[in-house]
C-alpha positions as CSV (number, residue, x, y, z in Angstrom):
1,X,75.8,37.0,12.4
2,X,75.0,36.2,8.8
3,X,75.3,33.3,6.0
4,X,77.7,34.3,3.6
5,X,76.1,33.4,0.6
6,X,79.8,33.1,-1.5
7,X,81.8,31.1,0.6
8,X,78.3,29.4,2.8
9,X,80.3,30.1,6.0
10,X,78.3,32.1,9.4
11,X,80.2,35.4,10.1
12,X,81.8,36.6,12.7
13,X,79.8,38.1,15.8
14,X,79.7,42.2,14.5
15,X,81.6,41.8,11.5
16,X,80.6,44.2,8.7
17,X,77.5,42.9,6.1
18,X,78.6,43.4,2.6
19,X,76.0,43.6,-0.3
20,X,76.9,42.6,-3.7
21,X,75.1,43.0,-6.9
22,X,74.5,40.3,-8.8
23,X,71.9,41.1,-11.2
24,X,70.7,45.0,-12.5
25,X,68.2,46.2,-15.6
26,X,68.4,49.2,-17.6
27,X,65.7,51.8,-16.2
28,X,64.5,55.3,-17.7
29,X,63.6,57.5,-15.1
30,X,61.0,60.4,-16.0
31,X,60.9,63.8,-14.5
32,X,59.1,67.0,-14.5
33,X,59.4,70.3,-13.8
34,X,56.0,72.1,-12.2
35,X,57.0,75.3,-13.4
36,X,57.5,74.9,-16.6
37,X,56.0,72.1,-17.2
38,X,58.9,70.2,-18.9
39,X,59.1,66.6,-18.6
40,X,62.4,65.2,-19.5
41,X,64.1,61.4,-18.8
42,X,67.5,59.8,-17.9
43,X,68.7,56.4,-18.0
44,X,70.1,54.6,-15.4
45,X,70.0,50.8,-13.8
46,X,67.9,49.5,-10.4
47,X,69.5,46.5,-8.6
48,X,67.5,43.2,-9.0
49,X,69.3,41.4,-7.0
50,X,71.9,41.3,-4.1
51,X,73.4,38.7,-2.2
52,X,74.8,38.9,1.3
53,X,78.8,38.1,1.5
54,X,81.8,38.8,4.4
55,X,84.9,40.4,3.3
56,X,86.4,37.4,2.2
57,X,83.3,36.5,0.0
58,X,84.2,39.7,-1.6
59,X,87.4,39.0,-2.2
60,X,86.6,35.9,-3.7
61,X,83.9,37.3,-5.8
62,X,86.2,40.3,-7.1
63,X,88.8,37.5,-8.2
64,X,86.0,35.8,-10.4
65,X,85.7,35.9,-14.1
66,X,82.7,37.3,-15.3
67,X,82.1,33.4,-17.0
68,X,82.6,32.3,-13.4
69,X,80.3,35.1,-11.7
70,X,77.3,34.6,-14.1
71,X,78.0,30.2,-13.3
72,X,77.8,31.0,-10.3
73,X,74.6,33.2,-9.8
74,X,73.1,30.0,-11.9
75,X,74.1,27.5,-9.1
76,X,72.5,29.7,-6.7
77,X,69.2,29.6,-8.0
């Protein structure tokens, strides 16, 4: 059992932990290449932060605005 952290109800026994993302930062990721000695980057994004919900905090969270998501993530803090 777990706090849902988008509707602050306890889950079910054994239901199913769902993580959403709530907050992510741009990232470049370097690599190289021993052989040849080639270094090269890519951009991408790493997770911040995540916040535990059921399948109906999903649901709720998919049916928010992105103004309501980001008033939201400011009430949790």
């Amino acid at each position: 059992m777990f706090k849902c952290q988008v509707t602050n109800k306890l889950s079910k026994p054994l239901q199913k932990l769902n993580r959403l993302v709530i907050k992510t930062r741009p990232i470049q990721y370097r690599h190289w290449n021993r052989e040849s000695e080639e270094e090269w980057f890519t951009n991408g994004f790493e997770t911040v932060r995540e916040i535990n919900a059921t399948d109906e905090g999903v649901e709720l969270w998919n049916s928010l605005t992105p103004d309501q998501r980001e008033a939201f993530v400011k009430k949790m803090k």
